[in-house]
C-alpha positions as MATLAB code, in Angstrom:
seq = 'XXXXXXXXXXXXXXXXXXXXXXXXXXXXXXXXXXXXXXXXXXXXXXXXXXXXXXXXXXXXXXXXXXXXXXXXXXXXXXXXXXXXXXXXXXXXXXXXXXXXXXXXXXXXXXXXXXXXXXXXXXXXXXXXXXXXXXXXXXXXXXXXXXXXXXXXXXXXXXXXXXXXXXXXXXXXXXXXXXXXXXXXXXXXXXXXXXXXXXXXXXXXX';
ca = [
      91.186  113.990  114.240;
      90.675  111.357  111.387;
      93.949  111.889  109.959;
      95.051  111.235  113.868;
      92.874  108.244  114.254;
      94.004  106.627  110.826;
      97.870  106.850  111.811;
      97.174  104.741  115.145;
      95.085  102.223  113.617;
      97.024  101.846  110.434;
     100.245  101.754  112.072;
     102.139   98.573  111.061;
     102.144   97.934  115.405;
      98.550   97.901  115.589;
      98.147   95.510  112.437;
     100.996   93.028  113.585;
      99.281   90.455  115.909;
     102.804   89.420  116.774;
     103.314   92.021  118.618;
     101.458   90.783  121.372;
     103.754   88.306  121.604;
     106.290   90.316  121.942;
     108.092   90.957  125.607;
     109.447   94.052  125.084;
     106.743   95.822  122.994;
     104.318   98.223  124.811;
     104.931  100.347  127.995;
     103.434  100.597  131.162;
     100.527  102.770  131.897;
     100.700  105.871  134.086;
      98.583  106.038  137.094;
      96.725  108.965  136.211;
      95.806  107.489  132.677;
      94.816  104.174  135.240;
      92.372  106.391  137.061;
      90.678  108.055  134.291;
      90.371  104.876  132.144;
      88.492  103.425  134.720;
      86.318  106.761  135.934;
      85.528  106.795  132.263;
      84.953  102.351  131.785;
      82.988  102.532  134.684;
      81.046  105.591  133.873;
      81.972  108.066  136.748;
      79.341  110.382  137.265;
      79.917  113.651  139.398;
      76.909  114.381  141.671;
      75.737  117.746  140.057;
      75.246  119.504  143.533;
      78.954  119.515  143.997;
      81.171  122.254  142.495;
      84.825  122.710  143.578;
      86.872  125.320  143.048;
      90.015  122.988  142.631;
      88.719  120.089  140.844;
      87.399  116.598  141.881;
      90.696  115.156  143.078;
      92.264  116.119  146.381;
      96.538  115.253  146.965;
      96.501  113.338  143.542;
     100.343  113.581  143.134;
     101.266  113.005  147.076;
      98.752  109.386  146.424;
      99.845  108.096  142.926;
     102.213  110.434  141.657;
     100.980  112.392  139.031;
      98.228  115.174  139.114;
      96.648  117.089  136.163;
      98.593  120.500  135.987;
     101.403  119.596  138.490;
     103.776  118.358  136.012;
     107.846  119.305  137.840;
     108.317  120.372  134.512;
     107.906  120.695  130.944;
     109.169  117.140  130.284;
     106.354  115.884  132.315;
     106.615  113.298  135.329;
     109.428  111.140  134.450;
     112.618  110.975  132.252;
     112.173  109.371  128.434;
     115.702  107.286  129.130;
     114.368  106.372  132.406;
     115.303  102.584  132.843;
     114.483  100.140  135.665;
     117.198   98.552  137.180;
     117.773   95.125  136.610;
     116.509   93.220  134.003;
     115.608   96.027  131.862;
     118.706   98.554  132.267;
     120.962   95.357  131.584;
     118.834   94.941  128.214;
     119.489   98.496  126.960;
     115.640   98.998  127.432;
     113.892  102.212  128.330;
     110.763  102.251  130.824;
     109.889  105.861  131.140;
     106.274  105.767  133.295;
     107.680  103.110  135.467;
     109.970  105.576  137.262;
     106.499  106.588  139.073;
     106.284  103.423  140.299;
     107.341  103.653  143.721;
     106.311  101.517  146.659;
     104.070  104.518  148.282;
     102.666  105.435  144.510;
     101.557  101.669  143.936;
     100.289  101.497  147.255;
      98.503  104.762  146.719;
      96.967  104.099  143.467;
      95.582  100.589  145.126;
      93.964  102.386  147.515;
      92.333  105.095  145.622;
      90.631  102.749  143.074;
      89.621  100.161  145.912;
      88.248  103.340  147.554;
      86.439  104.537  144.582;
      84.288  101.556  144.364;
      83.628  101.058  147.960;
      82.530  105.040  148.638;
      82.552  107.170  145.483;
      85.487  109.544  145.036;
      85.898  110.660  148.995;
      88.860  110.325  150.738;
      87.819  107.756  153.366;
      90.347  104.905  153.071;
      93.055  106.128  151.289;
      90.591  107.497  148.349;
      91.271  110.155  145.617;
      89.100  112.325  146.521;
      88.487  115.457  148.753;
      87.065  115.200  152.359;
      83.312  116.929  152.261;
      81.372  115.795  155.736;
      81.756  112.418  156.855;
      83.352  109.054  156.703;
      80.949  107.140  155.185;
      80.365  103.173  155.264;
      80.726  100.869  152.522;
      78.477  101.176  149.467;
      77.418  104.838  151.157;
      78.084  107.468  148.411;
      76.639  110.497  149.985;
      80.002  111.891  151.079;
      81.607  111.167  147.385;
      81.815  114.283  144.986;
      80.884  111.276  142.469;
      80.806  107.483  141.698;
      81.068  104.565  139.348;
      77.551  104.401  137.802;
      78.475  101.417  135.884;
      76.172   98.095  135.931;
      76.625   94.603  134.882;
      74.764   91.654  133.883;
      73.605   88.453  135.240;
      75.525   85.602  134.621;
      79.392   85.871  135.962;
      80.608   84.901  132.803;
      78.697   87.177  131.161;
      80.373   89.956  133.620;
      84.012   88.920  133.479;
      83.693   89.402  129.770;
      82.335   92.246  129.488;
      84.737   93.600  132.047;
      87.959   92.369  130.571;
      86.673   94.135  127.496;
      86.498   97.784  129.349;
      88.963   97.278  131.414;
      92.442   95.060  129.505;
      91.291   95.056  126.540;
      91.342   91.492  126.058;
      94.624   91.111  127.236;
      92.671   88.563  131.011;
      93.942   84.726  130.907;
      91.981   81.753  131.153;
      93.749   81.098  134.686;
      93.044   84.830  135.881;
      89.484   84.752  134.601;
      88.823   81.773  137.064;
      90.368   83.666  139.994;
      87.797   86.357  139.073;
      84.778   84.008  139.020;
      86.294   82.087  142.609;
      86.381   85.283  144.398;
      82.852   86.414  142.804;
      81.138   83.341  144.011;
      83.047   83.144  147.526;
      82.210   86.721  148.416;
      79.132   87.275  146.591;
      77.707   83.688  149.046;
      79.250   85.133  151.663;
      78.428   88.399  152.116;
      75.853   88.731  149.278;
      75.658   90.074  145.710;
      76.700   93.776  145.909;
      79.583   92.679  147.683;
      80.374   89.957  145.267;
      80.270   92.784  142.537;
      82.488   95.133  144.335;
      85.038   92.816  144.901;
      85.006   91.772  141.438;
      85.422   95.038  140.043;
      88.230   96.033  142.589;
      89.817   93.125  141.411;
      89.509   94.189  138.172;
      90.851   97.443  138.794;
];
């Protein structure tokens, strides 16, 4: 694992800062690496009374397209030449993960995170989860197999910060950082603090 770890940090991509700069370096994330980065971010924790024979996640592939262990075959979920048309094909540029990117895949993956922080993993509004006994209301995680235990400080800066750190890895704007703090305070004087929160971390999402 060190020899592993050395190769990615050493790389001469990882030491480059211009490669931020760069438009066509990087690739987009899959959805299920989405999901899990934020389960583990956020600190998912699985309420210990629940066991399930089949996992945590209920219709994964059908919601986002991809599920652990349903792979159509053994070159995984999407082609390595795979291309978006458009700008990218016309480039001679290769996008593999965004061939999962489907209208009813980014609609489904929008859905399951907003769910996850409004009920816990359940399926009640389009959520990842399995259905156990009830449609619960917002902020009510007793129907949930789990939830986001994460907590965050005080001041919104303070939040946002922190936040851009677990979630983008730096990579939040100035501009988009503001958006974050309007919708905070709006919601959070509206409708009170844990709401504020919520919306600020679905936004984040």
């Amino acid at each position: 694992l060190a020899a592993t770890a050395a190769a990615i940090t050493l790389d001469k991509e990882s030491l480059a800062p211009v490669i931020d700069e760069d438009p066509v370096s990087g690739n987009v994330r899959e959805p299920l690496l989405k999901v899990i980065h934020l389960m583990r971010s956020l600190r998912f924790e699985r309420r210990p009374h629940i066991k399930l024979r089949y996992g945590l996640f209920d219709g994964l592939r059908s919601k986002i397209g991809q599920s652990p262990w349903e792979a159509p075959d053994q070159f995984s979920f999407f082609s390595g030449d795979y291309a978006t048309p458009g700008l990218i094909a016309s480039s001679e540029l290769v996008s593999p993960e965004s061939q999962l990117l489907s209208i009813s895949n980014v609609i489904g993956l929008t859905n399951g995170l907003f769910s996850l922080h409004s009920y816990g993993l359940a399926v009640a509004d389009g959520g990842l989860g399995p259905f156990l006994t009830r449609l619960p209301s917002v902020g009510d995680y007793s129907s949930s197999v789990g939830f986001l235990t994460y907590t965050t400080v005080n001041d919104i800066s303070d939040k946002i910060n922190d936040l851009y750190t677990l979630m983008t890895a730096g990579r939040l704007s100035d501009d988009n950082k503001q958006v974050l703090v309007d919708a905070y305070n709006y919601f959070a004087k509206a409708h009170g603090a844990d709401t504020g929160e919520r919306v600020l971390l679905q936004l984040m999402s």
